[in-house]
N, C-alpha and C positions, 0 to 999 in steps of 0.2 A: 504494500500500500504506500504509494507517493504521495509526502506534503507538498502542496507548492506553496511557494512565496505569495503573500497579495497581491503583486506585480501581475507576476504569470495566470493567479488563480483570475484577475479579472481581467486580464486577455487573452483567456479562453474563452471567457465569459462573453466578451464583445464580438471574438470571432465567430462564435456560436450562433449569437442573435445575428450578426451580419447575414449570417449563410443563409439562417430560418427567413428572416425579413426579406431578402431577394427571393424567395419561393414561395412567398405567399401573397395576397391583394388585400388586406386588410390586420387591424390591431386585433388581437384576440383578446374579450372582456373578465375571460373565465377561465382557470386551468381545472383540469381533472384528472389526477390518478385514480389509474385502475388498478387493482390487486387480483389478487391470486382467481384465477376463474372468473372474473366478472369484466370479459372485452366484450360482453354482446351488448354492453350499451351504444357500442359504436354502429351499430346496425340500425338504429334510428337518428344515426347524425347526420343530416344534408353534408356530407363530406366534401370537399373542395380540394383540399393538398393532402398526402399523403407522404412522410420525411420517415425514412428508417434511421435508425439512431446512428447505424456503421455510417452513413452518409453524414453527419453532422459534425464539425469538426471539437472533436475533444468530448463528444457523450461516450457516456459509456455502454455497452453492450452487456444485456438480461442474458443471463446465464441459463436462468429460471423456468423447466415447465409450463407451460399454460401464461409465458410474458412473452408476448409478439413482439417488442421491443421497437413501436413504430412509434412517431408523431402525429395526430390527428388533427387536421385543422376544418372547421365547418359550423353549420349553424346546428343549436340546440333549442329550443322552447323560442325560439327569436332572438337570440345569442351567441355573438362569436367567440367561440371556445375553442383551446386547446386540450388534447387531452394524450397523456399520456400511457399507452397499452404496455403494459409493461412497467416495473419499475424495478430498483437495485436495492439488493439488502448487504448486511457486513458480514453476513458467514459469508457472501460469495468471494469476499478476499479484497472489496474496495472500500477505500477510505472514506470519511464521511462527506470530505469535499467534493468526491465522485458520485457518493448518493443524494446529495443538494443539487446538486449540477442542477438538474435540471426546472429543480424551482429558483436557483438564481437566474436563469436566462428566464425564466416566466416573470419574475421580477422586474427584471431588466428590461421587460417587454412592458411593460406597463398594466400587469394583471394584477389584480387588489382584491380579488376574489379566490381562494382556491379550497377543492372538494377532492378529500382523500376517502377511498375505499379498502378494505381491506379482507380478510380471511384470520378467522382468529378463534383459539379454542375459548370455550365457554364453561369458567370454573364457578357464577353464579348459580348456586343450585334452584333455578327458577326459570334460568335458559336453560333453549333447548335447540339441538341440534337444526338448522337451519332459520334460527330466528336472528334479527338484526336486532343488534342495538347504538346506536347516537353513541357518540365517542363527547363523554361531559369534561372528562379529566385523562390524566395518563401520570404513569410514573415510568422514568425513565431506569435500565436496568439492563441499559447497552455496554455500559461501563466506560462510557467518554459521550460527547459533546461534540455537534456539527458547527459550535461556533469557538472552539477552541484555537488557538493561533493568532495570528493577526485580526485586528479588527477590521471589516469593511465597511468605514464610517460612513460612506458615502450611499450603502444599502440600511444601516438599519443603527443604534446603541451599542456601546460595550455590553451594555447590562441589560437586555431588553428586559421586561414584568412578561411574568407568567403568569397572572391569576385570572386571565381568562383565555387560556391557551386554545380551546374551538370557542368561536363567540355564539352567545346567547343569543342572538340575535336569528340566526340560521337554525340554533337546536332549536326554538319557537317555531317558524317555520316549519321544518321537515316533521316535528310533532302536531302539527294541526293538520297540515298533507297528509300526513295517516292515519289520523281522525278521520277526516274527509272520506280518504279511501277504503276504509277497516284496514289495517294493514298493523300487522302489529311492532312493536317497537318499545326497547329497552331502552333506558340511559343509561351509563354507568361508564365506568374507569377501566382504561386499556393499559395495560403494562407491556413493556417490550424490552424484550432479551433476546441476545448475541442469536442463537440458534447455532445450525440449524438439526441437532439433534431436540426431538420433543419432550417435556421434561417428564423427570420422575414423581412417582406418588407424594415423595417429600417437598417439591418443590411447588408441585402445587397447592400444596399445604399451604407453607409459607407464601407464596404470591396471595393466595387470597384471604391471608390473616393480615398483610399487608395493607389488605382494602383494593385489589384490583378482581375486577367483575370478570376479562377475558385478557388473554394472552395470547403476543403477537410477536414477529420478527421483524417489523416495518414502522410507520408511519410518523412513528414519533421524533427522530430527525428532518422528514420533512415541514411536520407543523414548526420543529422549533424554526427552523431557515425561514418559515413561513411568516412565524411571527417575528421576526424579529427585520422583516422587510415590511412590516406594516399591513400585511394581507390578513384578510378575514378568513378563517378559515373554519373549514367543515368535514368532521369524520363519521364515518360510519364504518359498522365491522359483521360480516357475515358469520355466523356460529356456525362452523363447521363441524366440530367434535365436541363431545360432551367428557369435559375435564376434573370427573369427582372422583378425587384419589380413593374411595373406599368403593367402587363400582367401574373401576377405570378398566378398559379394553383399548387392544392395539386396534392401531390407526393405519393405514399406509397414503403417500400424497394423492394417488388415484379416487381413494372415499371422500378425502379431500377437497379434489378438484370436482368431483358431480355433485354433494351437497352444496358447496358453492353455486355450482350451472344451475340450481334447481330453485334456491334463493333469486338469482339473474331477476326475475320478471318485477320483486316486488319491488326491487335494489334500481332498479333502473327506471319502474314508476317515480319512485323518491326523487330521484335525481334531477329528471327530468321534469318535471312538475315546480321543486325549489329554483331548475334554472330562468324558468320559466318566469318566477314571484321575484329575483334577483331585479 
């Protein structure tokens, strides 16, 4: 895993958005990460550009099962969004300025809004295997920090506040959308650790005596990057596995990836709908 210098990190950065910015006709209002099994939101996006990540200079390339590792540019609810299919976790071996990447150049692009997805086991004994829950809080349990190093004063604080790391604003929102639709929906706190082996009976113990509802390998690097460039941001997390260490059974990523696909319909009404009220 390479640090770079501020220098280099934000003339990646520039060359990035040069490249994206020549290939596309319009500012995008909206970013979106996708997780694990949930690309078929892109099947209802009036698409317009399509950018693979190998092509963009200095992204980094999804390792990852079930991450197409494209760029997606087009309209959503009447919304120009980008959205990312695919994103980078730190088991795959990259550093955190390599899993930012791509919401510094959303940044940099003048996006103020972004909507993370995710795939995440579900240790609150009241989820249940394919149910979503709104990402209210998170603890971090990555074991380092995406804004560690120099500071990019120019993007965001040394010290940005966390105490409203997804805003209330949007979890109002996507909670009355699912009122609307019956759809049902949890709130609660996402915790994220290294992976990518899934944890032990014991670990789940402790993550949810710590106070975290489901457990993840992602997202919580990019809300920090997120927040600390000023963007609103918005999480949600599909309950793929049922993580109660006294009734726990093996997993493999395949059950994974279909309880995921099978969530898709309600995960992408959400989405869609909130881009929509944006």
């Amino acid at each position: 895993m390479q640090w770079l210098s501020r220098e280099s990190y934000l003339e990646n950065i520039e060359q990035a958005v040069a490249y994206i910015t020549k290939n596309i006709k319009y500012e995008p209002e909206i970013g979106i990460i996708l997780g694990t099994g949930l690309g078929g939101l892109t099947k209802d996006i009036q698409t317009e550009v399509v950018l693979s990540y190998s092509d963009i200079p200095h992204f980094p390339v999804s390792t990852v099962e079930s991450h197409e590792g494209k760029l997606i540019f087009g309209k959503l609810g009447g919304k120009s969004i980008m959205v990312m299919q695919g994103r980078f976790h730190y088991y795959e071996g990259y550093s955190m300025q390599d899993i930012t990447f791509p919401v510094r150049v959303m940044g940099a692009m003048g996006i103020k809004t972004l909507l993370i997805s995710n795939a995440a086991g579900g240790m609150n004994p009241q989820y249940r295997k394919g149910d979503l829950m709104i990402i209210d809080d998170h603890i971090n349990l990555l074991g380092t920090n995406p804004l560690i190093g120099q500071n990019l004063d120019q993007y965001g604080t040394r010290f940005p506040d966390m105490s409203e790391p997804y805003s209330g604003r949007l979890i109002e929102l996507t909670e009355n959308i699912a009122l609307e639709n019956k759809i049902k929906v949890h709130k609660g706190v996402f915790v994220a650790v290294p992976g990518p082996s899934l944890e032990t009976r014991a670990e789940y113990r402790f993550l949810r005596l710590a106070g975290a509802d489901v457990v993840g390998m992602s997202t919580v690097p990019e809300n920090i990057v997120g927040v600390h460039m000023s963007m609103e941001v918005f999480g949600i997390s599909v309950i793929t596995d049922e993580c109660f260490p006294d009734a726990l059974e093996p997993v493999d990523v395949t059950e994974i990836i279909e309880t995921a696909n099978n969530a898709e319909p309600k995960l992408t009404l959400l989405m869609e709908k909130l881009v929509e009220k944006l």
